[in-house]
KOLMI-953542 format. One line per field, with one value per residue (C-alpha): residue in three letters; y, x, z. Coordinates in steps of 0.02 Angstrom, whole numbers, plus 50000, padded with zeros to 5 digits. Example, Ala and Ser with C-alpha at 12.3 -4.5 7.8 and 13.67 -1.06 7.14 Angstrom:
# residues 2
res c(ALA  SER)
c2 c(49775  49947)
c1 c(50615  50684)
c3 c(50390  50357)
# end
This chain:
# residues 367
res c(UNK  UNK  UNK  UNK  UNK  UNK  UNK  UNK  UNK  UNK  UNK  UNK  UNK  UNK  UNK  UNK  UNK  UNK  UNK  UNK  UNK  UNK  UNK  UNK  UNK  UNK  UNK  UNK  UNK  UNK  UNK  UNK  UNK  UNK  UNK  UNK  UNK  UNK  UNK  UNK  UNK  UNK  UNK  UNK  UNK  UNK  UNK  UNK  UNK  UNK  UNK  UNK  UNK  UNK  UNK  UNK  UNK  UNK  UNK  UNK  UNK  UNK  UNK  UNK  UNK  UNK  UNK  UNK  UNK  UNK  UNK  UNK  UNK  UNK  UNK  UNK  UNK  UNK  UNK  UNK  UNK  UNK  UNK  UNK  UNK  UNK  UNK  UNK  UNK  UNK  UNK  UNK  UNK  UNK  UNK  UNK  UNK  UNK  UNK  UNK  UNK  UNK  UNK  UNK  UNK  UNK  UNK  UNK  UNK  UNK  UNK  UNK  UNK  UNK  UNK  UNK  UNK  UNK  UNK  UNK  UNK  UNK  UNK  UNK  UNK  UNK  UNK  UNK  UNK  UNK  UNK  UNK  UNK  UNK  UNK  UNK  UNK  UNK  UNK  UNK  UNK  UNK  UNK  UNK  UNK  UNK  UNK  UNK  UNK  UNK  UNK  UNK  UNK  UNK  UNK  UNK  UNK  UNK  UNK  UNK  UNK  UNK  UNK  UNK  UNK  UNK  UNK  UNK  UNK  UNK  UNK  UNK  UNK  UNK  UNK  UNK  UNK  UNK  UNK  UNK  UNK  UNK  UNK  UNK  UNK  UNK  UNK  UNK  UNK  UNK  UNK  UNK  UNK  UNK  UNK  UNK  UNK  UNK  UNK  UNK  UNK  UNK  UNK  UNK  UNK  UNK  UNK  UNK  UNK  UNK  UNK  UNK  UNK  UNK  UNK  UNK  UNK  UNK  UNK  UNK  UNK  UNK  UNK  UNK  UNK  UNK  UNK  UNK  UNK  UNK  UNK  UNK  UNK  UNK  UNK  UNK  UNK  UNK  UNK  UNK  UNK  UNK  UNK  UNK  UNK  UNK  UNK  UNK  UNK  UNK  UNK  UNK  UNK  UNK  UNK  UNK  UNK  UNK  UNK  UNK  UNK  UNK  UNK  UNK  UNK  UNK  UNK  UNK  UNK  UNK  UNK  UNK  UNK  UNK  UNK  UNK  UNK  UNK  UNK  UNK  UNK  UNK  UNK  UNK  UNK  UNK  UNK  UNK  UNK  UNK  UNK  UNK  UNK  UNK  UNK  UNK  UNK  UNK  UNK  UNK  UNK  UNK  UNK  UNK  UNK  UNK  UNK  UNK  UNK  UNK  UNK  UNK  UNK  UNK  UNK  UNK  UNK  UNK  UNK  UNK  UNK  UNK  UNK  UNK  UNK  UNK  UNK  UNK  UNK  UNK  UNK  UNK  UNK  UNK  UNK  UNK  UNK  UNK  UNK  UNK  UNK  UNK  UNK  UNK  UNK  UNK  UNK  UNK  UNK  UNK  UNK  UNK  UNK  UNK  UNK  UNK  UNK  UNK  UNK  UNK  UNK  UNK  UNK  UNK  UNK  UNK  UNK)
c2 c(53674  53711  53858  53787  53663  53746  53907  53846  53760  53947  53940  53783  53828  53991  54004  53975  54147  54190  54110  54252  54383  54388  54441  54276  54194  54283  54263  54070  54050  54173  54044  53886  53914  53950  53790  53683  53748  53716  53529  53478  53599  53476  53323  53414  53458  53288  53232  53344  53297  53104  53125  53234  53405  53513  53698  53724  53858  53952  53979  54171  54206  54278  54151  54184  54079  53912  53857  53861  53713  53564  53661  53589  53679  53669  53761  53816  53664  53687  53861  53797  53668  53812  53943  53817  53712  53855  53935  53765  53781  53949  54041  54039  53931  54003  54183  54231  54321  54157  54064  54169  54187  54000  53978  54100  54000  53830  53853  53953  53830  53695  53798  53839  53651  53597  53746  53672  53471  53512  53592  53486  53307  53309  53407  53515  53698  53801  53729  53761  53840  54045  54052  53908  53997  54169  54069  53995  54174  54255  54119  54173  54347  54332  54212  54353  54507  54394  54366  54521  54620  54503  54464  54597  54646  54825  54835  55027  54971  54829  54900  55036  55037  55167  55289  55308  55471  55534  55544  55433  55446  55288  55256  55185  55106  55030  54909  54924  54826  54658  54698  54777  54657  54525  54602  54659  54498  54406  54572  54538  54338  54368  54513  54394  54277  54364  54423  54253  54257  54275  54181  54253  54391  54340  54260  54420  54528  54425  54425  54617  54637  54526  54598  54772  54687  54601  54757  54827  54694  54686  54898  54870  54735  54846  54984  55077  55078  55105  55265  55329  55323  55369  55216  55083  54975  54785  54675  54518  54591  54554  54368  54410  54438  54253  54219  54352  54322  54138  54184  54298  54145  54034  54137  54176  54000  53958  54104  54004  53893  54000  54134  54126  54000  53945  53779  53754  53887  53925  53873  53950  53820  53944  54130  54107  54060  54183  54332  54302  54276  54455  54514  54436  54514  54689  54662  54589  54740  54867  54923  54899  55050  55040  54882  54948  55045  54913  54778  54917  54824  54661  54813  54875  54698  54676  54861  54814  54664  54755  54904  54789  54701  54867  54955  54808  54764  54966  54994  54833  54889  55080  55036  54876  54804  54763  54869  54815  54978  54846  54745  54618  54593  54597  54715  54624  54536  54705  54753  54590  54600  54783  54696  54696  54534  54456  54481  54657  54649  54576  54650  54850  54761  54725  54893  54972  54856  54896  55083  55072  54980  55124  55237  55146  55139  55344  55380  55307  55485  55589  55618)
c1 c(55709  55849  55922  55882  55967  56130  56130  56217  56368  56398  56546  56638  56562  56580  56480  56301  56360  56232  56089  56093  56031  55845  55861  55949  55807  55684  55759  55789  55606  55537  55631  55592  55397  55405  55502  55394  55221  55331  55362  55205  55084  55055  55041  54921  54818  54806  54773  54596  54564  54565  54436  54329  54367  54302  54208  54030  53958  53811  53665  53657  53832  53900  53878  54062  54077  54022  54170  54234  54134  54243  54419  54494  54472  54552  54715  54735  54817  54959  54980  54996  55119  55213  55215  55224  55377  55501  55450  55487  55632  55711  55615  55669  55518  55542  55479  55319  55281  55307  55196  55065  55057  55064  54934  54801  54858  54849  54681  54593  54656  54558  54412  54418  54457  54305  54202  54268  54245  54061  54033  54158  54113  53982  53891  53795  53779  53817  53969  54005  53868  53892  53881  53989  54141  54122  54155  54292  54352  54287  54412  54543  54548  54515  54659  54777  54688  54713  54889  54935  54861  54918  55076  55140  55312  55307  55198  55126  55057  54986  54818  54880  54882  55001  54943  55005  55059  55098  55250  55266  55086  55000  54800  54770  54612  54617  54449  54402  54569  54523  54332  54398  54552  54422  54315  54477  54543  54359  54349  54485  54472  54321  54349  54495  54349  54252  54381  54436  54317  54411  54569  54734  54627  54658  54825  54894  54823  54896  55057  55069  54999  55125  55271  55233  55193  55356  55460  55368  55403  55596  55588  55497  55605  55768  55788  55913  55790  55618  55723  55786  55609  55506  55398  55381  55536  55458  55613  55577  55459  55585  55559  55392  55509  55545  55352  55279  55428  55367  55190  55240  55347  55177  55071  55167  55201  55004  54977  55074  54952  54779  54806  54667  54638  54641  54688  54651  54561  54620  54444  54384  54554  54663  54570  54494  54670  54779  54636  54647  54843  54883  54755  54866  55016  54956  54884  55034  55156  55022  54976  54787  54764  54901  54812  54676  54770  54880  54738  54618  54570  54505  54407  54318  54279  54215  54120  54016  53950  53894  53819  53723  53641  53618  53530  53448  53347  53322  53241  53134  53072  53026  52973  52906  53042  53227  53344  53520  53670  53772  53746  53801  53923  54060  54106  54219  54061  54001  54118  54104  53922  53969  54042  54250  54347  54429  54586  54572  54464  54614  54759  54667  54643  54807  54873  54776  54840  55016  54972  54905  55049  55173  55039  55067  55259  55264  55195  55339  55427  55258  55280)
c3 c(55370  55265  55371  55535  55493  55385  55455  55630  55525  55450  55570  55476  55304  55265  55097  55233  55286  55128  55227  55348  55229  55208  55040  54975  55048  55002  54817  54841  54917  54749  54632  54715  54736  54517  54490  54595  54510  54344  54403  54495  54389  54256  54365  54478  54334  54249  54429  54459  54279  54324  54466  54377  54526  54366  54389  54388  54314  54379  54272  54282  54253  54080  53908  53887  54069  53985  53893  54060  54123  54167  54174  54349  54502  54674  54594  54767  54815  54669  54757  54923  54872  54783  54934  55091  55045  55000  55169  55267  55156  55168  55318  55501  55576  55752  55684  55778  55601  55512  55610  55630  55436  55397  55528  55431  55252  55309  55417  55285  55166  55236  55255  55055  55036  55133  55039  54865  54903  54943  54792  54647  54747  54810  54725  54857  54743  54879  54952  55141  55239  55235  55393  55450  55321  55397  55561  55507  55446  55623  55722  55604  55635  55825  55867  55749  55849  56026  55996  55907  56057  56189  56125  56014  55973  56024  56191  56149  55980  56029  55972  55858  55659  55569  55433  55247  55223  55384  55469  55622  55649  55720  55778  55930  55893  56076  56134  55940  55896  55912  55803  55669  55624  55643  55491  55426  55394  55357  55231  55142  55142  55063  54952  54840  54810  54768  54623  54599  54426  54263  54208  54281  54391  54550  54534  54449  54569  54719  54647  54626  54816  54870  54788  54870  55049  55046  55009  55153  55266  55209  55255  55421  55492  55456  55571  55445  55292  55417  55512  55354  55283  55424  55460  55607  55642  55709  55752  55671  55536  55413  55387  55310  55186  55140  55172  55043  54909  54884  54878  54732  54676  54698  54602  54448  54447  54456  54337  54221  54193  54258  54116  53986  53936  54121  54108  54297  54398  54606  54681  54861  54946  54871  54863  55026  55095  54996  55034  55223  55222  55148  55290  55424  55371  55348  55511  55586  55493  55546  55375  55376  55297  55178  55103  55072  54955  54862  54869  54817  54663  54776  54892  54728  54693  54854  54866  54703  54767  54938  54839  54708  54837  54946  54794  54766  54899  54952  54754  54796  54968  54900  54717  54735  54596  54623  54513  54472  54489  54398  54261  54379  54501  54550  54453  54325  54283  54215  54098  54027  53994  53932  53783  53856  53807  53955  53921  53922  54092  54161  54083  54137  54308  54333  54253  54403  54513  54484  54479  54656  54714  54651  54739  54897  54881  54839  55012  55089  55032  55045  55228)
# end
C-alpha cells in the first residue's frame, strides 16, 4: 500500500525515487516483517496461552517430546502477520507474481488453520480429514498450473521448467505440466510439515530457502544479471523479491521465539502455508528442479516418511511382521532416538541446509 500509494508522488518528492528499486524494498519489507514478530510476538503468545491453543503430543513420539506438551501452537499466525503486512506494505500489489504468491499463503493458511483448530479446540486427534487437506493442496496447485499455463509471462514456456546446471536449457514437460506442479506444490506443502518437528527446524530451514529463492527471483527479473549469468529473464519476476525478503524477515523473527526452548511452535496454519508458498514461487520462477536442491533438507524429510511406510508394509506383506528402516520417522525423529540432543539435530540440519543453498547458487556459474 505504501508504494502504490507514494511511489506516483516520486515526481514532487524526490527522496520516493528510492521506492523504485526492488532492493530497498525488499530490505524495508526484510526489516519490517522482524520488527513486527518483535512487537506482536509476545502478545500473540500470551494470547494462545489465555485460551489454552497448546500442542498435543502423540503417544509414540520421542520421551524428550513431553516437556513440550502445552507450549502454544498456531505460531503460524505470528508468521503470517510478520510476512503479509510488509508485502501490503512495500510490494507492488498489481504484480501477477505477487498475487499469485499471496493467494497460495493465505489459502493454505486457512487450510493449516482449519487443520490446527480441529485438533487444539476441539479436540478431534487427527485434525482435518487427510483427504479433505490434500484437496485443499490439489486446488492449490491446479489454479497455479491453470494460470501459469494459461496465462504465463513468456508464451513458449508456458509448460517448460529450466534445468540447474545447464546452459539455457529448459524442459518442456508439455500435457504433464499442469500434474506434476500439482504434486509439486502438494509435495512440498507437505514435505515442511512434515519437518515442522523440533524447535527452530522448520523456521530455520524456511528462512535459508527463502534467502536463496529471493536472490533468484531478484536475478531472474533483471535481464542484465539473468543474461550475464545465463538463466531465464521473466519481466516482472523481480517483485518476488519484496515477497521472499519478508518471509525471511517473518521467520527469523518467529525463530526468535521458536528456538529451543520453543516458546511457541508454527502448527500445520503456518508449515502447511509456508511449504506450499515456496512451491508456488519455484513454480512460478521455473525452478522446480532447482528446489529440490535448496529445500533438499524438507525432500529428505519427506523421502523418510515415504520409505518407512514403503518398507513397512512390503516387510509385513512378505514376512508376515512389519519392520521399521528407521527408528522412526521422519527422519529427525531418528537421530533423536539415536541418542542426538536437539540442538545439534537442528543446528547439523541447518548446516546442510545452508550447504545446499551455496550448492544451488554455484550452478549459476557451472554452466
Amino acid at each position: 500500500m505504501l508504494y502504490q500509494l507514494l511511489y506516483p508522488l516520486r515526481e514532487s518528492i524526490s527522496g520516493l525515487n528510492l521506492l523504485s528499486y526492488i532492493s530497498f524494498r525488499s530490505a524495508a519489507a526484510a526489516i519490517s516483517a522482524l520488527l513486527i514478530s518483535f512487537i506482536f510476538g509476545p502478545a500473540i503468545i500470551r494470547l494462545l496461552k489465555k485460551f489454552n491453543i497448546g500442542e498435543t503430543i502423540r503417544e509414540n513420539g520421542p520421551n524428550t517430546h513431553l516437556n513440550k506438551k502445552g507450549t502454544p501452537t498456531m505460531g503460524g499466525l505470528l508468521i503470517h502477520l510478520s510476512v503479509i503486512v510488509p508485502i501490503l506494505l512495500w510490494a507492488d500489489l498489481a504484480n501477477k507474481y505477487i498475487q499469485l504468491s499471496l493467494f497460495a499463503t493465505i489459502w493454505m493458511g486457512l487450510i493449516g488453520f482449519l487443520d490446527d483448530y480441529l485438533k487444539v479446540v476441539k479436540n478431534m486427534k487427527e485434525g482435518l480429514v487427510a483427504k479433505y487437506k490434500l484437496l485443499g493442496q490439489f486446488t492449490l496447485g491446479l489454479i497455479v498450473a491453470l494460470i501459469m499455463y494459461y496465462l504465463p509471462a513468456i508464451d513458449s514456456l508456458k509448460s517448460s521448467t529450466t534445468l540447474p546446471f545447464l546452459k539455457d536449457t529448459v524442459i518442456n514437460l508439455r500435457f504433464f505440466y499442469i500434474p506434476i506442479i500439482i504434486i509439486f506444490i502438494t509435495g512440498f506443502s507437505n514435505a515442511v510439515n512434515l519437518t515442522d518437528g523440533l524447535d527452530g527446524l522448520s523456521s530455520g530451514l524456511l528462512a535459508i530457502v527463502a534467502f536463496v529463492m529471493a536472490a533468484i527471483a531478484y536475478i531472474t527479473g533483471r535481464v542484465d544479471f539473468s543474461s550475464y549469468l545465463n538463466i531465464l529473464y521473466l519481466p516482472g519476476s523481480g517483485e518476488l523479491t519484496v515477497f521472499l525478503s519478508a518471509m525471511v524477515g517473518g521467520m527469523l523473527g518467529f525463530l526468535w521465539f521458536n528456538a529451543k526452548p520453543a516458546e511457541i511452535f508454527m502448527g500445520d496454519v503456518g508449515s502447511l502455508a509456508y511449504g506450499a508458498t515456496i512451491g508456488t514461487t519455484a513454480v512460478l520462477l521455473k525452478k522446480e528442479i532447482m528446489l529440490i536442491i535448496i529445500g533438499g533438507i524438507f525432500v529428505i524429510e519427506a523421502v523418510s516418511v515415504i520409505l518407512q511406510v514403503s518398507y513397512f508394509k512390503f516387510t509385513l506383506r512378505k514376512r508376515g511382521k512389519g519392520e521399521k528402516l528407521f527408528k522412526m520417522s521422519p527422519i529427525h525423529h531418528h537421530f533423536e532416538l539415536k541418542g542426538w540432543p536437539e540442538s545439534k539435530i537442528v543446528i547439523r540440519f541447518w548446516i546442510l541446509g545452508v550447504l545446499l543453498a551455496l550448492i544451488s547458487l554455484a550452478t549459476f556459474k557451472i554452466r
